[in-house]
N, CA, C and O atoms as a MOPAC input file, in Angstrom:
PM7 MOZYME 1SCF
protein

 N    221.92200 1   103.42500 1    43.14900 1
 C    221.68000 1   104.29600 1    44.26600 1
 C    222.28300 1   103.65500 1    45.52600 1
 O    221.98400 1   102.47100 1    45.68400 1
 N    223.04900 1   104.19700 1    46.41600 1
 C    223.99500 1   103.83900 1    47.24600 1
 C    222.68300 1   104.39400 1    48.91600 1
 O    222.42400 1   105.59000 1    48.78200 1
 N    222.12800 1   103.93000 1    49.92000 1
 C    221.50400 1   104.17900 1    50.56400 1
 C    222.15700 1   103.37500 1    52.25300 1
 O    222.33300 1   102.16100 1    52.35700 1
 N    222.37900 1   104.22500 1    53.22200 1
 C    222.35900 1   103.74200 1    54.69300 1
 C    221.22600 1   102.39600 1    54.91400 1
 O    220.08000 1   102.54400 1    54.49100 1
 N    221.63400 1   101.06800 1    55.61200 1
 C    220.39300 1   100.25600 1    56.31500 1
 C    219.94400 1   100.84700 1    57.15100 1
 O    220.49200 1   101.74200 1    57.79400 1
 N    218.90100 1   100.44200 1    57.26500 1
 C    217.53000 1   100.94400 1    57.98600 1
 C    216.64600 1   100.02500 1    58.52100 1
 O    216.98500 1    99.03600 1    57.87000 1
 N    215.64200 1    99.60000 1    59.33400 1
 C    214.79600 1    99.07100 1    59.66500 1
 C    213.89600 1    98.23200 1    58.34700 1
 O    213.24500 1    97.21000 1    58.13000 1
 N    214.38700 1    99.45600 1    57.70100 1
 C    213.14600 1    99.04600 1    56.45600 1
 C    214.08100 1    97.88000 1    55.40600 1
 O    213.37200 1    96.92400 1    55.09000 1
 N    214.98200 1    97.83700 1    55.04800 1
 C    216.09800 1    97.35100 1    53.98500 1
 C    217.15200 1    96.29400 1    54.98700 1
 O    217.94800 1    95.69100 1    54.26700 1
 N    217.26600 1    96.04300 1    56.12400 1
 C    217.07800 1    95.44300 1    56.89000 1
 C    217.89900 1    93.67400 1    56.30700 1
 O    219.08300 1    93.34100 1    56.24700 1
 N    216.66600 1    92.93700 1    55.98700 1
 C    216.83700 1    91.97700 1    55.58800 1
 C    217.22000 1    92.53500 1    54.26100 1
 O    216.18400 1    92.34900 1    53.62300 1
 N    217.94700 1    93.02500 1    53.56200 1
 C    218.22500 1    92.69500 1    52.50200 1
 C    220.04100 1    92.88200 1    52.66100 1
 O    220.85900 1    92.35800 1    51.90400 1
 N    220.30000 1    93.60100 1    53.63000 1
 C    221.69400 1    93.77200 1    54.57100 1
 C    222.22300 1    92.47000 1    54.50400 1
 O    223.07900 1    91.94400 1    53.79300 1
 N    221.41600 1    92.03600 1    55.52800 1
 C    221.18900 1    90.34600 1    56.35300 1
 C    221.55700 1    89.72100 1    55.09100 1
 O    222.71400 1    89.30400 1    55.04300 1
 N    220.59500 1    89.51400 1    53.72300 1
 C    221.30200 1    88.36400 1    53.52200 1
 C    222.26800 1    88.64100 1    52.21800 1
 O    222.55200 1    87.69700 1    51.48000 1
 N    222.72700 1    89.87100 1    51.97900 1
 C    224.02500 1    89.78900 1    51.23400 1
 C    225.17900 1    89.66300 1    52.31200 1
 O    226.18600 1    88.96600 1    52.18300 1
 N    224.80200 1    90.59000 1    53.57800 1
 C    226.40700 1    89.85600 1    54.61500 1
 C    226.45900 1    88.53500 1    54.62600 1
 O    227.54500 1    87.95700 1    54.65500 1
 N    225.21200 1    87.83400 1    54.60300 1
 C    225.43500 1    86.26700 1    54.91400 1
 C    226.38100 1    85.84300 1    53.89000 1
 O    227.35000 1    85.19100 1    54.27800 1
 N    226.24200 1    86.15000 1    52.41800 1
 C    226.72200 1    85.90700 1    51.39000 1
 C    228.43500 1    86.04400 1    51.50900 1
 O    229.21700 1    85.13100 1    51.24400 1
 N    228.79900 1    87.37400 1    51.96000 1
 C    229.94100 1    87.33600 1    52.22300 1
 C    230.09300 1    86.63000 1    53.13100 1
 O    230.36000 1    85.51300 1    52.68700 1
 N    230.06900 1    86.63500 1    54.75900 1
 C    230.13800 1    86.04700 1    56.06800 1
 C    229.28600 1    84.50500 1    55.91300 1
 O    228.16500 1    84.66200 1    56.39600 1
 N    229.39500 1    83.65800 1    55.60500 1
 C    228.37600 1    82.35900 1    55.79500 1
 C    228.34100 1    81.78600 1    56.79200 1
 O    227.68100 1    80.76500 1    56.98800 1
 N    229.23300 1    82.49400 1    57.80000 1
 C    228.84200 1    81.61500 1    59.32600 1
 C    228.21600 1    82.66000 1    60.08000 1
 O    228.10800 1    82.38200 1    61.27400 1
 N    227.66600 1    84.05000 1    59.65700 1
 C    227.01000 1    84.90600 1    60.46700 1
 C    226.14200 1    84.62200 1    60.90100 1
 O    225.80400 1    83.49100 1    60.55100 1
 N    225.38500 1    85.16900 1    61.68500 1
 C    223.54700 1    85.12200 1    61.55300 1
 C    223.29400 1    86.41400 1    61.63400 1
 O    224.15300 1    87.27200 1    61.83800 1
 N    221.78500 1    86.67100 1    61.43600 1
 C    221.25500 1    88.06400 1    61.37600 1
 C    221.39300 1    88.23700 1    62.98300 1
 O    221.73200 1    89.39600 1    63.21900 1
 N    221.25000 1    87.50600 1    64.10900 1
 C    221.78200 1    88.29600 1    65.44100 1
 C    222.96000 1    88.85400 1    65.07200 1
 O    223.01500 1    90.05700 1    64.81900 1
 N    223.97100 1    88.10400 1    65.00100 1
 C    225.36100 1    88.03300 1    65.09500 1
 C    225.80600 1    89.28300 1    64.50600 1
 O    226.73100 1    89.92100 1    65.00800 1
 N    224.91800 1    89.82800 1    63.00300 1
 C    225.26500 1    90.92100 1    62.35600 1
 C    224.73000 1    92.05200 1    63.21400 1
 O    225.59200 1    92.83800 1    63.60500 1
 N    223.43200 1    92.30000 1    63.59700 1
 C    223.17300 1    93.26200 1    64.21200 1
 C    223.74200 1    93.35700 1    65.40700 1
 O    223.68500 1    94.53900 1    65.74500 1
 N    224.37900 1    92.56100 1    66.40300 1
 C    225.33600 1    93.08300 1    67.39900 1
 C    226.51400 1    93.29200 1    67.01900 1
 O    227.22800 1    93.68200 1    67.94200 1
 N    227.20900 1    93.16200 1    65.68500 1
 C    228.56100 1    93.57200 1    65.17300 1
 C    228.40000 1    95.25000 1    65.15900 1
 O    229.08200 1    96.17100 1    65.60900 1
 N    227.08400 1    95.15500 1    64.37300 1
 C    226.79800 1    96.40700 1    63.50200 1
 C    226.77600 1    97.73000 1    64.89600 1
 O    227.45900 1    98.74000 1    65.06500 1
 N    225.65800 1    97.11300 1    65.68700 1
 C    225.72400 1    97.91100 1    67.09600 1
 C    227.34900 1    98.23100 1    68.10200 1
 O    227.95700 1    99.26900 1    68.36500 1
 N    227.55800 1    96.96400 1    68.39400 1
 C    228.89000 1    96.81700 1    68.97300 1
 C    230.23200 1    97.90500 1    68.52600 1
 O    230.90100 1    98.61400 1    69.27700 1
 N    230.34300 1    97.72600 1    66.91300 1
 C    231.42000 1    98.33100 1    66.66400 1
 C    230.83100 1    99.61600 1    65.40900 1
 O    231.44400 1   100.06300 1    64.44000 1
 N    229.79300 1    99.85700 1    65.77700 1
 C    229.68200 1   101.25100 1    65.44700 1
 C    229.35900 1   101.43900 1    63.98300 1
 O    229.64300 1   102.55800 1    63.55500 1
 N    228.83600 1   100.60400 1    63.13700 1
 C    229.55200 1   100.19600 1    61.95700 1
 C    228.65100 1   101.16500 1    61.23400 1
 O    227.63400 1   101.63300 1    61.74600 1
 N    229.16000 1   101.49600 1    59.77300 1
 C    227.76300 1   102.45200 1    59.06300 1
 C    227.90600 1   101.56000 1    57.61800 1
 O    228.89100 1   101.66300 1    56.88700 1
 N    226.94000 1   100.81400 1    57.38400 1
 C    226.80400 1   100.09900 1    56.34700 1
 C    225.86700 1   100.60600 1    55.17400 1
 O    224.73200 1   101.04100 1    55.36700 1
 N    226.45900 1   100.50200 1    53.97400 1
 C    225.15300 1   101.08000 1    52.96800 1
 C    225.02800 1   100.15500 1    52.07900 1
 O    225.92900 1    99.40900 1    51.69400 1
 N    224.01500 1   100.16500 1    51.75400 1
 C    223.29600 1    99.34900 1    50.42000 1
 C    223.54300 1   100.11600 1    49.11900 1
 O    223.66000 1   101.34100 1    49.16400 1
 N    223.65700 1    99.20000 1    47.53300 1
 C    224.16600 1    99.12300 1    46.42600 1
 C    222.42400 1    98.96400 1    45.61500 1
 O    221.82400 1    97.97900 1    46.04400 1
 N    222.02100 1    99.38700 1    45.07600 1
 C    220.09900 1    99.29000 1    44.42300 1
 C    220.75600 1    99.63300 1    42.77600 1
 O    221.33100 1   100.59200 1    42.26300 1
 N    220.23200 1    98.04800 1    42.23800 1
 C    220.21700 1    98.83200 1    40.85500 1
 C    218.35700 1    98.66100 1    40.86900 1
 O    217.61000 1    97.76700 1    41.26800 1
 N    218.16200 1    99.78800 1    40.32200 1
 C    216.62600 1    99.65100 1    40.23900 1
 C    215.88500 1    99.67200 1    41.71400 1
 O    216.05300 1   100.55100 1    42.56000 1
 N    215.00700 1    98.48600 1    41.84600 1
 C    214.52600 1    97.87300 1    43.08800 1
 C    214.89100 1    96.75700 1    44.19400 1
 O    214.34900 1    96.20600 1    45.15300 1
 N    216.46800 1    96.73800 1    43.31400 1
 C    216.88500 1    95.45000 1    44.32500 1
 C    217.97800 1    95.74700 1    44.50400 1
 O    218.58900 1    96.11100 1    43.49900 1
 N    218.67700 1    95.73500 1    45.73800 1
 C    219.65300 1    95.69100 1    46.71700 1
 C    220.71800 1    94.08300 1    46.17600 1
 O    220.54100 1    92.88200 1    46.38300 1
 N    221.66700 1    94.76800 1    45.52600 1
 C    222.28200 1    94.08100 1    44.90900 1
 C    224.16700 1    94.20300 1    45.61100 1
 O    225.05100 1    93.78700 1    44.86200 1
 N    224.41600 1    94.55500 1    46.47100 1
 C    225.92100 1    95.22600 1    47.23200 1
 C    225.89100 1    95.76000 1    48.04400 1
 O    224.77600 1    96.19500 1    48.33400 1
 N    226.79000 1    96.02900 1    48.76500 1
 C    227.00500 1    96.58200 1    50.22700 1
 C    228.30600 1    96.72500 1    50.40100 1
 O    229.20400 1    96.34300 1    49.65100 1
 N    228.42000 1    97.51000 1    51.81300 1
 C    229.62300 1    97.94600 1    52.06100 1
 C    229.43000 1    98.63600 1    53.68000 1
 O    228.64700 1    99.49200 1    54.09400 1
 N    230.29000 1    98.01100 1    54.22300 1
 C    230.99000 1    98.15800 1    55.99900 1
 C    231.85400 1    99.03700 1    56.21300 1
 O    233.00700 1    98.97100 1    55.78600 1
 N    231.39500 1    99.95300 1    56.89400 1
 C    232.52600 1   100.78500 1    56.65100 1
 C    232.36300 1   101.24500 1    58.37100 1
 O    231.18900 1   101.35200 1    58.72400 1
 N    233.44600 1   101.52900 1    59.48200 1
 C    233.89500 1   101.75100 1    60.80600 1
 C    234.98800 1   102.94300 1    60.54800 1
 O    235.74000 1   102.97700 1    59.57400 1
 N    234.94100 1   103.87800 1    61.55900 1
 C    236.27100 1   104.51900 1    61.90600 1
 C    236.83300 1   103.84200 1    63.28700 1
 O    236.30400 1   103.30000 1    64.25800 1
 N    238.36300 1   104.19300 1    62.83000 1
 C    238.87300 1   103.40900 1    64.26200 1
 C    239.59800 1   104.06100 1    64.70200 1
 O    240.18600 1   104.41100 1    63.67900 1
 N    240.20000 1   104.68200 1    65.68200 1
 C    240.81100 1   105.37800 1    66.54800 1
 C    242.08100 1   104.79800 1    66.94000 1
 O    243.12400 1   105.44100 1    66.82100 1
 N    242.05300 1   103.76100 1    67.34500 1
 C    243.53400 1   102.87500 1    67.94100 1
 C    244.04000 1   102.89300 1    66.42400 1
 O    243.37400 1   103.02600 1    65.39800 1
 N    245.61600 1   102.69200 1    66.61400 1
 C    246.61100 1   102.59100 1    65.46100 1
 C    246.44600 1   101.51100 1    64.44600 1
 O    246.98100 1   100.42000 1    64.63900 1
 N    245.71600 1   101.75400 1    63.34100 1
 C    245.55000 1   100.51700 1    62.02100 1
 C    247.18700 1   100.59200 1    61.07400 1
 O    247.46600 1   101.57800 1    60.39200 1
 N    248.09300 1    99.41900 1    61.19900 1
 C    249.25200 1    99.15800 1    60.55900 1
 C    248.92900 1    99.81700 1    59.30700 1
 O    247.97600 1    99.57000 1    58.56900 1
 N    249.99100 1   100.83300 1    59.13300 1
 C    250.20200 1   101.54400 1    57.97500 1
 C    249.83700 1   102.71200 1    58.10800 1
 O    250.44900 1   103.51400 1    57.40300 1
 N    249.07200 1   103.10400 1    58.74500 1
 C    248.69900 1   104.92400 1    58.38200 1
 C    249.19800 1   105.43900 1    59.28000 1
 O    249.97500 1   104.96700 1    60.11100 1
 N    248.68000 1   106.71300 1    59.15200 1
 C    249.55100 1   107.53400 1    60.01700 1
 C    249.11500 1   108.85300 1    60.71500 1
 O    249.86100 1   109.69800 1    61.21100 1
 N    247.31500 1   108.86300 1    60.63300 1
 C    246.43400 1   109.67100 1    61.09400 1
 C    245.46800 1   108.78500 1    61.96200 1
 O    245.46200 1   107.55500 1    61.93300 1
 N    244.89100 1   109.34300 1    62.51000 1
 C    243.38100 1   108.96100 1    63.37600 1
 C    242.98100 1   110.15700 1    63.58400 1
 O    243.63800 1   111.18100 1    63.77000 1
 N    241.08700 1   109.86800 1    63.51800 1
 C    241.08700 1   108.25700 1    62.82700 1
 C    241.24200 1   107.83700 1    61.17400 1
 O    241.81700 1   108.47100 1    60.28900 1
 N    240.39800 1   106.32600 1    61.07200 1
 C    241.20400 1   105.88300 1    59.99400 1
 C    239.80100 1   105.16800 1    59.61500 1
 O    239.21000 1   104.35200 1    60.32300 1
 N    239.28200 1   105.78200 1    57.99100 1
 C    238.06600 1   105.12300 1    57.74000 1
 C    238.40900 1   103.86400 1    57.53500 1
 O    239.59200 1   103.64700 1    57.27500 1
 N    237.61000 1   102.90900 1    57.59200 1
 C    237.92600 1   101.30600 1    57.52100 1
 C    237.00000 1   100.14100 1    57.31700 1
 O    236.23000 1    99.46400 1    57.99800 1
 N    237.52400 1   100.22800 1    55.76800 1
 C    236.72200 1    99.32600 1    54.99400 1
 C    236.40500 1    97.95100 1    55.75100 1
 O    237.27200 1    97.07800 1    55.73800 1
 N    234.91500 1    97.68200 1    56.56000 1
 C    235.01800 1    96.09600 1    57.08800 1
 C    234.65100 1    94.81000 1    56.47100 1
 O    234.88900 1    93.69400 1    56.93400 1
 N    233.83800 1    95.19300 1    54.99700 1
 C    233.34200 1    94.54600 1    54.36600 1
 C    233.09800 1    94.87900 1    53.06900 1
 O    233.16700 1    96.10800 1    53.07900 1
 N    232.93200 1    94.64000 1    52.31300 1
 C    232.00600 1    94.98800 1    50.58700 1
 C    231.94800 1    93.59200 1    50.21600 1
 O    232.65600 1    92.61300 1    50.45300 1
 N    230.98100 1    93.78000 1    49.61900 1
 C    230.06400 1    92.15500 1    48.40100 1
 C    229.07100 1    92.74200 1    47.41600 1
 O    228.02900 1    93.39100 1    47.50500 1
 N    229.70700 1    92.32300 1    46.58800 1
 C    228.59500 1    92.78700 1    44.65300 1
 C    228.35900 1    91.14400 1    44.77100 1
 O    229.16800 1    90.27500 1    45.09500 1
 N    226.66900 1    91.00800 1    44.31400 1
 C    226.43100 1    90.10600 1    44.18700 1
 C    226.88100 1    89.13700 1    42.70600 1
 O    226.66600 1    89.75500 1    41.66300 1
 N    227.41100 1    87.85900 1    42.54600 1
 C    228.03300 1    87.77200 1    42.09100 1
 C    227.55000 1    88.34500 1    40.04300 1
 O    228.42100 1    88.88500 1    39.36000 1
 N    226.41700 1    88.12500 1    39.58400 1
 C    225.87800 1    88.75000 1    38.28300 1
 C    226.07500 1    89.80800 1    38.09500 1
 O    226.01400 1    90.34000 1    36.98600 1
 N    226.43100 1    90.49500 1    39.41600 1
 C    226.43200 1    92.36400 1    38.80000 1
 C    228.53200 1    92.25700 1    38.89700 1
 O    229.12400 1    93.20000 1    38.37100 1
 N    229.07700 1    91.54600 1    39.31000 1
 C    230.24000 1    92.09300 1    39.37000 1
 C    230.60000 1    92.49400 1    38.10300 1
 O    229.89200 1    92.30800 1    37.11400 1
 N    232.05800 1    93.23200 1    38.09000 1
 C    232.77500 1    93.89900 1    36.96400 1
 C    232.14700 1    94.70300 1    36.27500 1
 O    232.58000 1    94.93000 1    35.14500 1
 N    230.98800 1    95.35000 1    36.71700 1
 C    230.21700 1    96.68100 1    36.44800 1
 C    230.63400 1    97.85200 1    36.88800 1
 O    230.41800 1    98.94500 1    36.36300 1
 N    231.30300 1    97.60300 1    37.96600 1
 C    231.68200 1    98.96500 1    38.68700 1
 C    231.19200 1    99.33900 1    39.53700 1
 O    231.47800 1   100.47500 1    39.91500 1
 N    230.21000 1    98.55500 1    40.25000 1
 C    229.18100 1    98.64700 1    41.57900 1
 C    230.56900 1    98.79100 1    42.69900 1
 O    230.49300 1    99.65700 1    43.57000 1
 N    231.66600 1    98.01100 1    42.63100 1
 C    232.35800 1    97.77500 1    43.98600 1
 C    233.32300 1    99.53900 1    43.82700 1
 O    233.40600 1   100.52700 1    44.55600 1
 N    233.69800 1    99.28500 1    42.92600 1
 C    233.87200 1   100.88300 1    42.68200 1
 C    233.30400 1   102.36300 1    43.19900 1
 O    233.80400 1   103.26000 1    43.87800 1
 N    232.51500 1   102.24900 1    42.79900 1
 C    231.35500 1   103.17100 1    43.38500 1
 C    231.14800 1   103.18800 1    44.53700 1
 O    230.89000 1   104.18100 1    45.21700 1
 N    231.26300 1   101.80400 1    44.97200 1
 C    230.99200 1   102.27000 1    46.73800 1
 C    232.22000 1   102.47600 1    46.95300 1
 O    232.29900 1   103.68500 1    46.73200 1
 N    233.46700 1   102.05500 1    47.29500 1
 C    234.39800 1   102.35800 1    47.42500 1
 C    234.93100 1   104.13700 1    47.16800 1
 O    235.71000 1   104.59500 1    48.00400 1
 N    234.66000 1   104.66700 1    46.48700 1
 C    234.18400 1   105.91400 1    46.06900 1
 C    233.67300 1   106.63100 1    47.34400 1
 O    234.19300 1   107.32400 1    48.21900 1
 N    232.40400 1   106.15700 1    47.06800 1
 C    231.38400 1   106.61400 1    48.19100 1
 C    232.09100 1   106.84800 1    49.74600 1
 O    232.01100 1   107.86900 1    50.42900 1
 N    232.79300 1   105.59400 1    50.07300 1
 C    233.49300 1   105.24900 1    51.63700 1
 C    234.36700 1   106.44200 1    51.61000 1
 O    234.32600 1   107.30800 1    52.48400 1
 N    235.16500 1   106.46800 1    50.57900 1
 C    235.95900 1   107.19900 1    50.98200 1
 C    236.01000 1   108.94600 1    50.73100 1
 O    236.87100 1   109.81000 1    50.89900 1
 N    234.82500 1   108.93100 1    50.31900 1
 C    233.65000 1   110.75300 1    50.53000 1
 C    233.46300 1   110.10000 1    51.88800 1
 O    234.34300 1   110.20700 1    52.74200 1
 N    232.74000 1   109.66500 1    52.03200 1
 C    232.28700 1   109.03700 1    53.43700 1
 C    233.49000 1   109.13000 1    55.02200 1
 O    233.22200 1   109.61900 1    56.11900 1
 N    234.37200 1   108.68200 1    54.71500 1
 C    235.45600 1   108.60500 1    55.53100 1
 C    236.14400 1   110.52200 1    55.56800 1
 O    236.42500 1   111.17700 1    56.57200 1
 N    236.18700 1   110.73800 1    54.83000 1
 C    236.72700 1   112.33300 1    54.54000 1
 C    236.02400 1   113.20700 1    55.19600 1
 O    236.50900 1   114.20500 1    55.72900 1
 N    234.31800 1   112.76600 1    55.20900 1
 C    233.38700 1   113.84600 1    55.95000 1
 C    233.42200 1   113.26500 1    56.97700 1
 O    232.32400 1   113.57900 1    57.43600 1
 N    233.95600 1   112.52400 1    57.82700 1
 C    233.87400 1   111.79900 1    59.01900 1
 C    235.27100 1   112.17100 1    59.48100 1
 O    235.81900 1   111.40700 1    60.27500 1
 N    236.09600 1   113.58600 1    58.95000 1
 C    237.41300 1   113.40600 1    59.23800 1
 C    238.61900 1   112.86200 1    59.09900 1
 O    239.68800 1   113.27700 1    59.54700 1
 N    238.38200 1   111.82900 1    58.40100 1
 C    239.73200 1   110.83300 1    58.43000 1
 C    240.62500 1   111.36900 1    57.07500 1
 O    239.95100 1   111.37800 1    56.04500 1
 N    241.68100 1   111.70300 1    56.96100 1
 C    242.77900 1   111.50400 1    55.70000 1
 C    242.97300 1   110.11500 1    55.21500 1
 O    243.31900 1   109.90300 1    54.05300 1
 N    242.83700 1   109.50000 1    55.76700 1
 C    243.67100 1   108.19600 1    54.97200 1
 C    242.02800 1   106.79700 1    55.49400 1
 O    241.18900 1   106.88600 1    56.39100 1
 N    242.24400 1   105.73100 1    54.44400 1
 C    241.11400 1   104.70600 1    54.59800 1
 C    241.73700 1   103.36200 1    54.52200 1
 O    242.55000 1   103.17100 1    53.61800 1
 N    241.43700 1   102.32300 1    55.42700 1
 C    242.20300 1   100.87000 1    55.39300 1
 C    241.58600 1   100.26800 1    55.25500 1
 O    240.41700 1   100.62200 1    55.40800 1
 N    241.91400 1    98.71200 1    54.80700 1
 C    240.82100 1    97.69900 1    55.16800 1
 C    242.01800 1    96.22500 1    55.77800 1
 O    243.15300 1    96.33900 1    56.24100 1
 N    241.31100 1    95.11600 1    55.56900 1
 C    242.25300 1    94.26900 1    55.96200 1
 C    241.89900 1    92.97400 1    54.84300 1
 O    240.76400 1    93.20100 1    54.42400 1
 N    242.33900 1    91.95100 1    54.32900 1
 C    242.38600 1    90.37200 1    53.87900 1
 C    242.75200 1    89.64800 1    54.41000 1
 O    243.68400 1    89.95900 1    55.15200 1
 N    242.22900 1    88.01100 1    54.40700 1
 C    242.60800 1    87.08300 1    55.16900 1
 C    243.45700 1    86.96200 1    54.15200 1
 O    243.10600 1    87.36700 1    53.04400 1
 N    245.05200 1    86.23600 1    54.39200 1
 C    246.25300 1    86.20900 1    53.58100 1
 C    245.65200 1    84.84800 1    52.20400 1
 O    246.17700 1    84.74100 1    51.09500 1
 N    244.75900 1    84.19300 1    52.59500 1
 C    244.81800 1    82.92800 1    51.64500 1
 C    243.36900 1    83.76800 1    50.20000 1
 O    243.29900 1    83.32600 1    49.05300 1
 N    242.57000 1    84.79400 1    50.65700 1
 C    242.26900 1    85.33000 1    50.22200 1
 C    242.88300 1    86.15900 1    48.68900 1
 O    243.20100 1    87.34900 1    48.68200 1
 N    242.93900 1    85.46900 1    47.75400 1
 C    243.72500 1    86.23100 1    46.47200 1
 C    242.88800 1    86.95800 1    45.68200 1
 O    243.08500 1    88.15500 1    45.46800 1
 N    242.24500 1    86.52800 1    45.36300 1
 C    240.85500 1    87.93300 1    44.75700 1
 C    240.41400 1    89.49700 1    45.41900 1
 O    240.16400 1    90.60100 1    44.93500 1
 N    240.46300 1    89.02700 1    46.52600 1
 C    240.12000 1    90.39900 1    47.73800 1
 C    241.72000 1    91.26400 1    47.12500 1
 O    241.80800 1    92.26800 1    46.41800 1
 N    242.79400 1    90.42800 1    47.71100 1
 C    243.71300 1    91.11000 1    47.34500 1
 C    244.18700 1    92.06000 1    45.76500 1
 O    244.70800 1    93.15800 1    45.57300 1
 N    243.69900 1    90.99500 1    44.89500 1
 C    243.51100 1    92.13800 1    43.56500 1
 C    243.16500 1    93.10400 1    43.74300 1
 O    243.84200 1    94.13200 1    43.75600 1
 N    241.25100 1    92.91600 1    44.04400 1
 C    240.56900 1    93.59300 1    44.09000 1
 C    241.32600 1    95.24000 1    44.62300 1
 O    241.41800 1    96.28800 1    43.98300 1
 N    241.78400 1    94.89900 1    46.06000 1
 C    242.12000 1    95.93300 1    46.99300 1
 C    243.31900 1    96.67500 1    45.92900 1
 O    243.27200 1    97.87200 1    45.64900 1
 N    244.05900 1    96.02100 1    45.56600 1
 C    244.94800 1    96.44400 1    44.52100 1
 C    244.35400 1    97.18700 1    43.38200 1
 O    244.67400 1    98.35600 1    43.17000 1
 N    243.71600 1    96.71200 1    42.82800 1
 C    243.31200 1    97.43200 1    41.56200 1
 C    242.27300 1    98.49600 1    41.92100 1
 O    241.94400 1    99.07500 1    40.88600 1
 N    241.69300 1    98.92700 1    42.88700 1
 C    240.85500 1   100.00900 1    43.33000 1
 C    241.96400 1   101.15800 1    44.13100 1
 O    241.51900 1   102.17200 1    44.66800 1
 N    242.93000 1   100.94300 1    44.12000 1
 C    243.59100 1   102.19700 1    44.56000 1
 C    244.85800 1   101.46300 1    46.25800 1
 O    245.90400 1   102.06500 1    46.50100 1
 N    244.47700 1   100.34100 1    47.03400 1
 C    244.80800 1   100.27200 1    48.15300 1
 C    246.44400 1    99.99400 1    47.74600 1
 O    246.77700 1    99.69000 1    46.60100 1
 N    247.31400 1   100.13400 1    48.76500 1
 C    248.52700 1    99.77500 1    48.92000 1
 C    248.25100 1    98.69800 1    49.82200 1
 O    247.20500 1    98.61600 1    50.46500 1
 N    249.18800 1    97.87500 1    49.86900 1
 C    249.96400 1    96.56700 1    50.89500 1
 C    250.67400 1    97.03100 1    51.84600 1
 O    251.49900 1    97.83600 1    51.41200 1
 N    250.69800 1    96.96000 1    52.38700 1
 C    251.43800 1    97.07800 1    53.82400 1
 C    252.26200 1    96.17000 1    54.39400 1
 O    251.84500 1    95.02600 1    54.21500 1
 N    253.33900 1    96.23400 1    55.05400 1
 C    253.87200 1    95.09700 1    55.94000 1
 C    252.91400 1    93.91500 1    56.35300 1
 O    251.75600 1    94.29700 1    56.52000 1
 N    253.11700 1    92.63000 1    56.54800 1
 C    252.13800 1    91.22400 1    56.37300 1
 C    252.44200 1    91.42300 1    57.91600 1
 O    252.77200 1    92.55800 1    58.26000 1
 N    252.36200 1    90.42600 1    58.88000 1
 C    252.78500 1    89.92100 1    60.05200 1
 C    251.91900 1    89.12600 1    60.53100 1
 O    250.72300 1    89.18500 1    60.24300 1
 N    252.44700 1    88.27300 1    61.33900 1
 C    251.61600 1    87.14200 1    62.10400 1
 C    251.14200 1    87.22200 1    63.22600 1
 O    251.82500 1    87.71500 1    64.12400 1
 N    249.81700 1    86.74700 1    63.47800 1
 C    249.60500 1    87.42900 1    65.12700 1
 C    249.22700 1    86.08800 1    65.72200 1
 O    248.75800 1    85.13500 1    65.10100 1
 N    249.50200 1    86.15400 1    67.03200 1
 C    249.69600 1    84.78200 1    67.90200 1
 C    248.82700 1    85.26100 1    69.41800 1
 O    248.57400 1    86.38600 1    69.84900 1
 N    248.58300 1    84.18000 1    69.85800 1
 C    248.06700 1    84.66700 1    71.23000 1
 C    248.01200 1    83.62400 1    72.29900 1
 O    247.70100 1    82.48300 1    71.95700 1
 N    248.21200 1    83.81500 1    73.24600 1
 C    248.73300 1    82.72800 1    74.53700 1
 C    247.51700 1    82.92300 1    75.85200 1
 O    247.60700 1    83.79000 1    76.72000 1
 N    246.60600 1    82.09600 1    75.77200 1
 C    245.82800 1    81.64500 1    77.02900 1
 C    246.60000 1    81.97700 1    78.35900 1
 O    247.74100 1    81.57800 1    78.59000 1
 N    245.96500 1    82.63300 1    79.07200 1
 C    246.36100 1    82.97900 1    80.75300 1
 C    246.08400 1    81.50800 1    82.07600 1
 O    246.53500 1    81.12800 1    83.15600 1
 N    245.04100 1    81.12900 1    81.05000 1
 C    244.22800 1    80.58000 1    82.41100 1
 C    244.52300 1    78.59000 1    82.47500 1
 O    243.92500 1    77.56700 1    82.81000 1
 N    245.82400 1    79.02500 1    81.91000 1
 C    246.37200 1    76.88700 1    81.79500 1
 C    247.47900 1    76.98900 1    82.70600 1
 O    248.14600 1    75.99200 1    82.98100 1

């Protein structure tokens, strides 16, 4: 059963993001979650909250598409015993019903480049690759 966080399910958000994110904290998540709008749902086999999934629309131009907005995968984590069931599937599924009733044609996400599993992953669930590029940034105030 795929369900929105809530007040109530809460901590169980908290500590599968930690799982993915290990330098988060539960502040840190709930001002992401507030900040950038985010609509996260929970993964339940049974009674326990076993996956999740981040999902944002974004408006400014995400490399590669070619509509806005653009649903956008910010996160997913199957805890590691349930993987290769098809839990990450399913939500993925879900996002992108999700993203469609929210308007969007097309859905992105992003990988850190040293990341090679994510990248399967994104591969074997349907995503294309896109142009790579490097991003740099220069301090004003030296």
């Amino acid at each position: 059963m795929i369900t929105p966080i809530s007040k109530e399910n809460e901590k169980e958000w908290i500590k599968l993001c930690i799982a993915l994110w290990p330098d988060a904290t539960a502040e840190s998540l709930r001002e992401a979650y507030n900040t950038y709008k985010l609509s996260d749902f929970l993964y339940y086999t049974e009674d326990e909250a076993v996956a999740f999934i981040s999902l944002s629309l974004r408006h400014e131009y995400v490399i590669g598409t070619e509509t806005s907005p653009v649903g956008y995968l910010e996160g997913i984590y199957v805890m590691p015993e349930f993987r290769k069931s098809g839990i990450a599937k399913e939500l993925v599924a879900y996002a992108k019903n999700w993203a469609f009733s929210q308007g969007c044609n097309e859905i992105a996400s992003d990988v850190e480049l040293h990341n090679e599993d994510s990248q399967l992953f994104h591969e074997k669930i349907g995503f294309t690759e896109v142009p790579r590029f490097v991003s740099y940034t220069m301090s004003l105030l030296q």
